[in-house]
C-alpha positions in Angstrom: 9.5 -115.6 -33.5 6.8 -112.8 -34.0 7.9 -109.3 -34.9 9.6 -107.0 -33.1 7.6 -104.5 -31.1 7.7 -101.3 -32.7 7.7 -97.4 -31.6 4.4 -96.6 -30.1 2.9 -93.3 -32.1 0.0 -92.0 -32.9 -1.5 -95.6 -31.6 0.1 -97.7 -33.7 3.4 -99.4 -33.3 5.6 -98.4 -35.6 9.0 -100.2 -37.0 12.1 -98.8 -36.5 13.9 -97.2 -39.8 16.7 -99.4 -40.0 14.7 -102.6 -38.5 17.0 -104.4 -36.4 16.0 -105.0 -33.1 16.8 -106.2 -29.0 16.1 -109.3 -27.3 14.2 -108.9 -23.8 15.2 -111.5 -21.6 12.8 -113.5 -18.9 14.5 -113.0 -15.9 13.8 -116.2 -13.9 14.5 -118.3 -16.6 17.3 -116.2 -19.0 15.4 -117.1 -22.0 14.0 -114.5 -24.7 11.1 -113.7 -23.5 10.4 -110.5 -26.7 11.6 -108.8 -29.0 11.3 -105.2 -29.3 12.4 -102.4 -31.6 16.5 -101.0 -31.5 16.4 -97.4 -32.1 18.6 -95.4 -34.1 19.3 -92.0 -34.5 17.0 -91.4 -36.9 14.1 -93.0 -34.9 15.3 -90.5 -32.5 14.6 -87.8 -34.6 11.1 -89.0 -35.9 9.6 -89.6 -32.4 10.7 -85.9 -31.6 9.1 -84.4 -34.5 6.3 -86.6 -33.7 6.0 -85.8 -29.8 6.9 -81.7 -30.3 3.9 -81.5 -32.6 1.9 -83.6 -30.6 2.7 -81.1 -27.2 1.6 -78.1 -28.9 -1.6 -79.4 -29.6 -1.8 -80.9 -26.0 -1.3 -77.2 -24.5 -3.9 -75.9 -26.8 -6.7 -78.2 -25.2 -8.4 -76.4 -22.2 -7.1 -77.4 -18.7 -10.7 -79.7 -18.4 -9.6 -82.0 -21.3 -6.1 -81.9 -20.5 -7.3 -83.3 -17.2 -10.3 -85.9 -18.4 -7.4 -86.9 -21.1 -4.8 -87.5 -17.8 -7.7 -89.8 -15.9 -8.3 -91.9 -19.1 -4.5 -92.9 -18.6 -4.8 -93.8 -15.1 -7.8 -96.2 -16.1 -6.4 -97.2 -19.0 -2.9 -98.3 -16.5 -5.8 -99.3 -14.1 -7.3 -102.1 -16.7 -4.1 -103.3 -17.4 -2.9 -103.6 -14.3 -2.2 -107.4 -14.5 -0.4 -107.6 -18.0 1.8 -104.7 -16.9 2.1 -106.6 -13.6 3.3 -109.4 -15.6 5.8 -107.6 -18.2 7.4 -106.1 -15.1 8.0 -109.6 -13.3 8.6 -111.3 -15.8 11.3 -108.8 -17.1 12.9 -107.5 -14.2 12.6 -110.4 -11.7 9.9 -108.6 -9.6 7.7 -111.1 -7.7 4.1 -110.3 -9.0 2.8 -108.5 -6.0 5.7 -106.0 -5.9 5.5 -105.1 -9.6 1.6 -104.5 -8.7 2.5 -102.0 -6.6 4.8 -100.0 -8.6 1.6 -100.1 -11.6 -0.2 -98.9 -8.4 2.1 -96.1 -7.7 2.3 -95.0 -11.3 -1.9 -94.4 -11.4 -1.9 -92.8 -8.6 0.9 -90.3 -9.7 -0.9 -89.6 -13.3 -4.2 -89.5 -11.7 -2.7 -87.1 -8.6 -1.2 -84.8 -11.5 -4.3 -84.6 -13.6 -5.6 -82.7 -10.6 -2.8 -80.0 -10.8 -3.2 -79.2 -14.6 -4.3 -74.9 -15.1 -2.8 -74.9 -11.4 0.4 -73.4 -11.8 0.5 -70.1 -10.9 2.9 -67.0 -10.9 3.3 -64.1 -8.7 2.3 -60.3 -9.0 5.4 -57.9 -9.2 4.4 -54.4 -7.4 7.6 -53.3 -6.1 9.2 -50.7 -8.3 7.0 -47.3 -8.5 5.4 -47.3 -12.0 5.4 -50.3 -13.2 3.6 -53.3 -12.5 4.7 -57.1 -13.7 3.8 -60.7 -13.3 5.8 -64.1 -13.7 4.1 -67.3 -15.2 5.5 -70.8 -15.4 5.8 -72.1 -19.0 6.3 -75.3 -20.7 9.7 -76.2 -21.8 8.1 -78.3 -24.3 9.2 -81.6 -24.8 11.0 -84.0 -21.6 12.9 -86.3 -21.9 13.2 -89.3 -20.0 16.1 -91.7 -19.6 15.3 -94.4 -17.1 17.1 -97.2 -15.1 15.0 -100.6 -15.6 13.9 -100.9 -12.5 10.6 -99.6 -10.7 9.8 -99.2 -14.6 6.2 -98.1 -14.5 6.4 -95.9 -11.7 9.8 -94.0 -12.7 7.7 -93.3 -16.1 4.9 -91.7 -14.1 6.8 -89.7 -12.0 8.7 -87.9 -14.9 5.3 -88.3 -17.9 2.5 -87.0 -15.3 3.9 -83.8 -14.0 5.4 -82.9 -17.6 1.8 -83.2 -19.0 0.1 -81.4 -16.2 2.6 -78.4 -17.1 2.0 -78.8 -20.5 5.2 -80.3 -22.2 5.2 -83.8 -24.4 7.2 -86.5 -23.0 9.2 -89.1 -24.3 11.1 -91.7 -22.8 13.9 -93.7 -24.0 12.9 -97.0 -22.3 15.7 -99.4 -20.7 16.6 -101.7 -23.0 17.3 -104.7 -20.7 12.9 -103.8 -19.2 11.3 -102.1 -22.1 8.1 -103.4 -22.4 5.9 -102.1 -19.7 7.4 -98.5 -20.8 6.8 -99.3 -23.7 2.9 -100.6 -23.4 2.2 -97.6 -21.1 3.0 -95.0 -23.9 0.5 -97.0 -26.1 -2.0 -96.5 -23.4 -1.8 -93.2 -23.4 -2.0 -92.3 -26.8 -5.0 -94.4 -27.0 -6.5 -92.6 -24.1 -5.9 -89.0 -26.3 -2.3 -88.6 -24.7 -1.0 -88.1 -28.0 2.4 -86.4 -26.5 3.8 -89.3 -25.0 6.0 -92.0 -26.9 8.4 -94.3 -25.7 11.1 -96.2 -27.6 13.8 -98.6 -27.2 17.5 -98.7 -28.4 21.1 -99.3 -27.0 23.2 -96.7 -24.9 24.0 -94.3 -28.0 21.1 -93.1 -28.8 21.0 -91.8 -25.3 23.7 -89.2 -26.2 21.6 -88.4 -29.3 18.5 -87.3 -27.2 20.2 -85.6 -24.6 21.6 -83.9 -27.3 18.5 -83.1 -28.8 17.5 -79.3 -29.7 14.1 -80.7 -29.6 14.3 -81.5 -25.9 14.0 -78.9 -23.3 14.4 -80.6 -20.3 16.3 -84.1 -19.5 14.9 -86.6 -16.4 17.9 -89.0 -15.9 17.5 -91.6 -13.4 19.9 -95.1 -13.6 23.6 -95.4 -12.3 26.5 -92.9 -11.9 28.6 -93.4 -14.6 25.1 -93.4 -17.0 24.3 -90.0 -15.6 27.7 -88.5 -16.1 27.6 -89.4 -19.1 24.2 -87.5 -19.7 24.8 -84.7 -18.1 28.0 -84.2 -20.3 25.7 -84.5 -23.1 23.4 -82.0 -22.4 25.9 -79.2 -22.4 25.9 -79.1 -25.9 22.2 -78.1 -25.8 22.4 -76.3 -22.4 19.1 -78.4 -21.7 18.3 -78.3 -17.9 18.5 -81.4 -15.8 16.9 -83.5 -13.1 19.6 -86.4 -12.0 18.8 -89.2 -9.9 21.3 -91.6 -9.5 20.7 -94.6 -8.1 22.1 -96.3 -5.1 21.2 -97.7 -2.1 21.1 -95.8 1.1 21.3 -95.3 4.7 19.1 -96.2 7.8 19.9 -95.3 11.5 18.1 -97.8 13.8 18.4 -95.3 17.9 18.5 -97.0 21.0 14.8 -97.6 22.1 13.9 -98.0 18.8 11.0 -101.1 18.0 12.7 -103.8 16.6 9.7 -105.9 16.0 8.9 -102.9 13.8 12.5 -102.0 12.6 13.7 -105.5 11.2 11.2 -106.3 9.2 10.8 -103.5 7.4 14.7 -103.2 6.8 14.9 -106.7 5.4 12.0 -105.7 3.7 13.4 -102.3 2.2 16.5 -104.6 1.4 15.6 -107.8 -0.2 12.2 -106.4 -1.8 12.5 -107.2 -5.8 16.3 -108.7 -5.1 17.3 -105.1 -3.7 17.3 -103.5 -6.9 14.9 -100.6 -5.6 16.3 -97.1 -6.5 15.0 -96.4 -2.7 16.6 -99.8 -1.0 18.1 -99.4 2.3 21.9 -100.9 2.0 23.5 -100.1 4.9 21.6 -100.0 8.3 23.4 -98.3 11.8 22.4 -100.1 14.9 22.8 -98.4 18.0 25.0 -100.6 20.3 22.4 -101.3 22.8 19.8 -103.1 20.1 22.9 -104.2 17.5 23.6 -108.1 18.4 19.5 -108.3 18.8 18.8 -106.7 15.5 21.7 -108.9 13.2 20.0 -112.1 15.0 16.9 -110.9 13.6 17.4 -109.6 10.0 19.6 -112.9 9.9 16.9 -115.0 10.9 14.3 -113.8 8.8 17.1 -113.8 5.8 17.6 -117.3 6.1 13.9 -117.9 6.2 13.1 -116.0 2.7 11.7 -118.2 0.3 13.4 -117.0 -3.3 11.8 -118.7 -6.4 10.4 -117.5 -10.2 8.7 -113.9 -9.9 5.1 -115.5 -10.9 5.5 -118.4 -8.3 2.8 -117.8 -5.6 5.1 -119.2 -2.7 8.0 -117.1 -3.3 9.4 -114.2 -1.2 12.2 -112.6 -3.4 12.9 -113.3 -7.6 15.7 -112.9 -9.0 18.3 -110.1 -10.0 17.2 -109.3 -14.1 20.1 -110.7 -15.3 23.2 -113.7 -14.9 25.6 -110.2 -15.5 23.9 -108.4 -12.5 23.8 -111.5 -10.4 27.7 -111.7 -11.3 28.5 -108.3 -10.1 26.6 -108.7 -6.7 28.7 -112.1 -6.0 32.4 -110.3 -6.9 31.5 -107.6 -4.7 30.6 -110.3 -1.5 33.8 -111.7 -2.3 36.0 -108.4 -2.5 34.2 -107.2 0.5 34.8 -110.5 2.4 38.4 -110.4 1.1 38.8 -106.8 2.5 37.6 -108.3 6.3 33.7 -108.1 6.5 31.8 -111.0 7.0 29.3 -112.9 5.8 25.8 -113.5 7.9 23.8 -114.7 5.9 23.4 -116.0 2.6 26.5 -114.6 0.4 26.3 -116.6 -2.8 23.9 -118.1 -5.8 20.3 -120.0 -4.4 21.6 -123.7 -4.9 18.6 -125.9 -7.0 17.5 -122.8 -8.6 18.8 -122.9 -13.0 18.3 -120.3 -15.1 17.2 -117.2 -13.6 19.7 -114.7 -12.0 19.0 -115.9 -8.1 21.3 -114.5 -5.3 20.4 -115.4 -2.2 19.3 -112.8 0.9 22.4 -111.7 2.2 23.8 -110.2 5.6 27.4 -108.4 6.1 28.5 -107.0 9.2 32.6 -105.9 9.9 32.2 -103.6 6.3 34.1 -100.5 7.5 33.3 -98.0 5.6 36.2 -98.4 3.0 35.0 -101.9 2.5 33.8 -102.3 -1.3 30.8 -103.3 -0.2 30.5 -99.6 1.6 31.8 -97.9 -0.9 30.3 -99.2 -4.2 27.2 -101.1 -3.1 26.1 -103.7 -5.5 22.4 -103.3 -7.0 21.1 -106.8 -5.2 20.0 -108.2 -1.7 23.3 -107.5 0.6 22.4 -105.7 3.4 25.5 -104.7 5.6 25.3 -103.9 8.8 27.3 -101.6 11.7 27.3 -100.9 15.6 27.3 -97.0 16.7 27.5 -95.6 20.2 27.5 -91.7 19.1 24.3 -90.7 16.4 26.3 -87.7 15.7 29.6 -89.9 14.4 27.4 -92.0 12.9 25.5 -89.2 10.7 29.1 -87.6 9.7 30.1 -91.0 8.4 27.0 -91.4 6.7 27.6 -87.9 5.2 31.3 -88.1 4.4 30.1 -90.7 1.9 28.7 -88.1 -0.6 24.8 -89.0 -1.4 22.3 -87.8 -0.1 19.2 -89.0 -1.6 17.3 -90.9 1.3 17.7 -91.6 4.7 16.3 -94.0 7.3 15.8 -93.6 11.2 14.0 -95.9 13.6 13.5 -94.7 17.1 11.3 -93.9 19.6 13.2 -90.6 21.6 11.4 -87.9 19.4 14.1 -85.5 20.5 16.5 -87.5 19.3 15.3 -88.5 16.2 14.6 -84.8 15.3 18.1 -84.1 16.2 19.5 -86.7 13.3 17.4 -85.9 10.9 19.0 -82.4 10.9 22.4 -83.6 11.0 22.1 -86.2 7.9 22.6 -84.1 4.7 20.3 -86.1 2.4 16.8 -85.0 0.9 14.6 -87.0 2.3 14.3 -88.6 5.6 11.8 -91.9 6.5 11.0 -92.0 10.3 9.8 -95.0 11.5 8.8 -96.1 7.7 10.6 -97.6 4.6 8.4 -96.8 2.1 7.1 -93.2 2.0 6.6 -92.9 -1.6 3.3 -90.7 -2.9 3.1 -88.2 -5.6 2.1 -85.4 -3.2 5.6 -86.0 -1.4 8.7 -84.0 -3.2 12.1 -86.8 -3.4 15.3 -84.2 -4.0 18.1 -86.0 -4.3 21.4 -83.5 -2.2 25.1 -83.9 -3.7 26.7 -87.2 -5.3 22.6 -88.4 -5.5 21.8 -86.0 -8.2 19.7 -82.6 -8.4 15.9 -81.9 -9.2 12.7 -83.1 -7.5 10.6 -85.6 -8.4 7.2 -85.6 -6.9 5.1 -83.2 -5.0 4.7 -79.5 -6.3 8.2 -79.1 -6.9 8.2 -81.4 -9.8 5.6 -78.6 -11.4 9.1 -76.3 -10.4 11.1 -78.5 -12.7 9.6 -78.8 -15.5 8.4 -75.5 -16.1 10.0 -71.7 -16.5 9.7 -68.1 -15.4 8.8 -65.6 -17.9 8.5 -62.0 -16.5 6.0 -60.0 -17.7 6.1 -56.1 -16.7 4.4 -53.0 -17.6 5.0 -49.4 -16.9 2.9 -47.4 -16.6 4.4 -44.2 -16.2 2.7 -41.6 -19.2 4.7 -42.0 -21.8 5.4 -37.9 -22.5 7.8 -38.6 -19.5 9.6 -41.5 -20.8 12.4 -40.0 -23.0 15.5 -41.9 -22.1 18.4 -39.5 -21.2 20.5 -40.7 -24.5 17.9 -39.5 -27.1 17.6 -36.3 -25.0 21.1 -35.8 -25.5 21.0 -36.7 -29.3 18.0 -34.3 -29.6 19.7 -31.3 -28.0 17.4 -31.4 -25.2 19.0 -31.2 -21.8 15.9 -30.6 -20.1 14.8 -32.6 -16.9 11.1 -32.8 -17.7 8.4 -33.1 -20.4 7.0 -29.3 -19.8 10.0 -27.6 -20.9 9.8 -25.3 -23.6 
């Protein structure tokens, strides 16, 4: 076997100090599919150095080459749109097309963001007689990325594009379970002149080491719960500000009147789409009573009718999960939820005939109260559970005494009362009538157990920058003696004129 791949810098890949190295498995088959660097601490170290020189020279270009430098990444991403494609199905059990998209979505974040660079702006301060300040919005200088392994390339963009257009350096420690597309898209960037990117790969510790970092000003954690706590525990050392995403699967609310031929399709869709291991996967959808026996015969029906097979295979619907571990997890948690009185729909186990690969088969759970494992700790996979509601009101306070908050569905036709659940449901983001809202131009904020920080839109710019103050006075400076050096001077005169 070939070399490991090394630490993207400077355009080169370069080996780790220590040399061992992680094996990348192929999802639909569970054999090695590359090998790539394991990072240490000291790797740690050097790609800092390496990335905090490169940003200062990145926010001494002019905002022009800053930007032309940002579009040579998105063509660069653009014209490698089918290996990247590849790496990502291949390694995370994506089918083709989806990872496709997610490149997609990544080009069109780096390529939106290149358009905000020498756009962030401060405010005039004119409100105390005298004086006269300003604010401006500086780099923190070097973010740092810690990313689940799914939606790989776009994650990356989201956090690299809007740090560069403010004018940090980025770097990203890449999953080590789907490194390589990470880990190919830093390499494309320094060869486009991004020199302050750099990705590398290494087990869980040497997460602690970077959030740990006095290097690294800001941390962008998205991947699971436990992960982020972990993170955020680490950072305190530093004090570094964070933006948390944790991942898990959320809510949809599907009114009475709502367009079923519309709604259950795009819910199996938001479900089952790359084996329901999307950070934005609907997992639980509320059916209003009037539409709930008509929708489970449908999202059953078109469950059972979902073609899974090897992510390149042009016939298939749904890959697998990225991993026999993860498949594991998703079956125990069918069975304690079955064990606990829910009941299975559709699907519920391994795809019989299919070796190899980690394939679960589309699955549909309805009688999960919302105690029910399956409610409470939804598994990362295709399981999509399903509940009646008479009352949208109950149904949004049980939605919200669950604690995230990071996305909500609602399908429905009564503008009215669509309006009115929206405002009830204590999340960040609400999709009407869509299940896949995702653009650079739009802010995601995860609310409460989900995390903190935006992602996306202008806010991101908010995030990743700080306020410096800036204020004059202009007062004449004979009448500036401060009251204490009056004293020491024996002077206990109330103006500049007295003798």
């Amino acid at each position: 076997m070939s070399d490991p791949v090394g630490i993207p810098l400077s355009g080169a890949f370069v080996p780790p100090a220590e040399g061992g190295h992680l094996d990348v498995a192929d999802a639909a088959t569970g054999a090695v599919l590359l090998r790539v660097a394991d990072c240490g601490e000291k790797d740690v170290d050097a790609v800092l150095a390496a990335v905090t020189g490169a940003a200062a020279r990145w926010r001494a270009l002019t905002a022009p080459e800053r930007t032309e430098a940002l579009l040579r990444w998105a063509r660069e991403l653009d014209d490698h749109r089918d290996t990247l494609a590849e790496l990502v199905a291949r390694e995370s059990g994506a089918l083709r097309a989806e990872a496709a998209a997610d490149v997609d979505r990544a080009v069109a974040c780096v390529r939106h963001y290149a358009g905000l660079v020498g756009k962030i702006d401060g405010r005039t301060l004119s409100g105390i007689p005298g004086h006269l300040g300003h604010t401006v919005r500086e780099p923190y200088g070097v973010v740092a990325g810690l990313n689940s392994w799914n939606s790989a390339p776009s994650l990356f963009a989201w956090q690299a594009a809007p740090a560069l257009a403010c004018g940090n350096g980025y770097v990203l420690r890449a999953h080590p379970a789907a490194p390589l597309a990470p880990v190919l898209m830093a390499h494309l960037a320094q060869r486009a002149g991004v020199e302050a990117v750099a990705a590398f790969t290494g087990r869980d510790a040497v997460d602690t080491r970077l959030a740990r970092h006095p290097a690294v000003g800001v941390i962008a954690f998205t991947g699971s719960a436990d992960d982020g706590r972990e993170v955020v525990r680490a950072s305190a050392d530093q004090v570094a500000p964070l933006t948390v995403r944790l991942a898990a699967p959320h809510n949809a609310f599907v009114l009475a009147g709502a367009d079923l031929d519309a709604a259950v399709p795009c819910l199996a869709h938001s479900r089952f789409a790359c084996a329901g291991q999307n950070w934005f996967a609907a997992g639980h959808v509320y059916v209003h009573t009037s539409l709930y026996e008509a929708f489970v015969a449908g999202v059953v029906a078109l469950a059972e009718r979902l073609r899974v097979g090897p992510p390149l295979a042009a016939d298939a619907q749904m890959g697998p999960l990225i991993s026999a571990e993860a498949r594991d997890r998703v079956a125990a948690a069918v069975a304690a939820g079955v064990a606990a009185g829910a009941e299975v729909r559709a699907g519920g186990g391994p795809v019989p005939g299919l070796d190899g690969g980690a394939y679960f088969q589309p699955t549909v759970v309805t009688g999960a109260w919302p105690s029910n494992p399956l409610r409470a700790r939804p598994p990362a996979g295709p399981v999509l559970t399903v509940s009646a509601f008479g009352d949208p009101a109950a149904a949004a306070a049980e939605a919200n005494a669950a604690g995230s908050g990071a996305l909500a569905q609602i399908w429905g036709r009564d503008a009215r009362a669509v309006q009115d659940l929206a405002g009830r449901l204590q999340t960040g983001t609400v999709w009407i009538n869509t299940h896949d809202a995702l653009a650079p131009e739009i802010p995601m904020t995860p609310w409460r157990g989900s995390g903190y920080g935006a992602s996306g839109g202008p806010d991101a710019l908010d995030e990743l920058t700080r306020t410096k103050a800036v204020v004059w006075d202009l007062t004449p400076l004979t009448e500036r003696t401060p009251s204490l050096t009056k004293a020491a001077l024996g002077d206990d005169s109330e103006g500049p004129d007295h003798d």
